[in-house]
N, C-alpha and C positions, 0 to 999 in steps of 0.2 A: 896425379890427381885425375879421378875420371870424372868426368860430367855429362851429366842427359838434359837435352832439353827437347819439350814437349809442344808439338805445335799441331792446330786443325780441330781442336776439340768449339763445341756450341750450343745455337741453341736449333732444332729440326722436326719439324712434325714426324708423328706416328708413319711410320712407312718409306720414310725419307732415308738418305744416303748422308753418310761421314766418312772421312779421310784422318786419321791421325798419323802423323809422324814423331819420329826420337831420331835423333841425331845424339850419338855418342861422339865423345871427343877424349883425350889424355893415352895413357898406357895400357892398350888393350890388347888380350893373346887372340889372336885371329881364330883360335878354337873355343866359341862359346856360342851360349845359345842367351837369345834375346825374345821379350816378349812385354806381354802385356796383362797389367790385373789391372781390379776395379774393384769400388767398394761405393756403396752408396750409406747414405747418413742410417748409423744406428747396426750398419751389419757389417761383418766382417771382411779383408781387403781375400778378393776370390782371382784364383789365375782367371785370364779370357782364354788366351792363346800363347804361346810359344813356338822359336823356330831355332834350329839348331844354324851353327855356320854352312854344314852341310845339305841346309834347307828339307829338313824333315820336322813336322807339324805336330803341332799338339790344340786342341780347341776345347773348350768346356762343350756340353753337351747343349747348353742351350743358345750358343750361338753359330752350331754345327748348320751350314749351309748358308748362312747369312754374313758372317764374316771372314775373311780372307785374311791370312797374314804375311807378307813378304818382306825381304829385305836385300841390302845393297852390300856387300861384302866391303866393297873399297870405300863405301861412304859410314860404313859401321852406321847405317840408318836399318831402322825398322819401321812397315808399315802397317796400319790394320784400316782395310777396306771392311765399313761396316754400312750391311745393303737392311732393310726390311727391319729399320728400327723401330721398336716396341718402350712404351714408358717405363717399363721394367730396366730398359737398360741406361737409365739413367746413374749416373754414378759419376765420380772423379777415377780418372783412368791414368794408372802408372805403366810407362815404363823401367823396365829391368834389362841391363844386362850380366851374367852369372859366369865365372870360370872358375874353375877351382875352388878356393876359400872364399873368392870376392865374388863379391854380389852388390852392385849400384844401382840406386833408383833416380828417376825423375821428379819434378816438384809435382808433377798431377795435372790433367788438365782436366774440365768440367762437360761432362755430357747430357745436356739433356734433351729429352725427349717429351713434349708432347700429345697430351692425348685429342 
């Protein structure tokens, strides 16, 4: 059984800085990539970011230079450093970790932002 759990999500003015973490835990192949989507009320759940185990990156286009994603290989943790938050990125934000057929989410935590 794998499990994510989601911590660092709030509430932060326009411009302000967030820190999320996911801690995976149970049966995981040390070759997978882990990351992060978001879905705010009414639209659809959109990748942010992703990072492979090999730590190569993937970002949506509109959080290109403002947030960061890294991770812990021995702690199967993933991070997302989010700088120059905008109301726009208000949403509930999932973790994901993917290998092969399996693919595990997180319960979500709540971001909001601000104007």
């Amino acid at each position: 059984q794998v499990q994510l759990v989601e911590s660092g999500g709030g509430l932060v003015q326009a411009g302000g800085s967030l820190r999320l973490s996911c801690a995976a835990s149970g049966s995981i192949s040390s070759n997978n990539v882990m990351g992060w989507y978001r879905q705010a009320p009414g639209k659809q759940r959109d990748l942010v970011a992703s990072i492979t185990s090999g730590g190569s990156t993937t970002y949506a286009d509109s959080v290109k230079g403002r947030f960061i994603i890294s991770r812990a290989n021995a702690k199967n943790t993933v991070y997302l450093q989010m700088n120059s938050l905008k109301p726009e990125d208000t949403a509930v934000y999932y973790c994901y970790v993917r290998w092969g057929p399996y693919n595990y989410w997180g319960q979500g935590t709540q971001v909001t932002v601000s104007s």
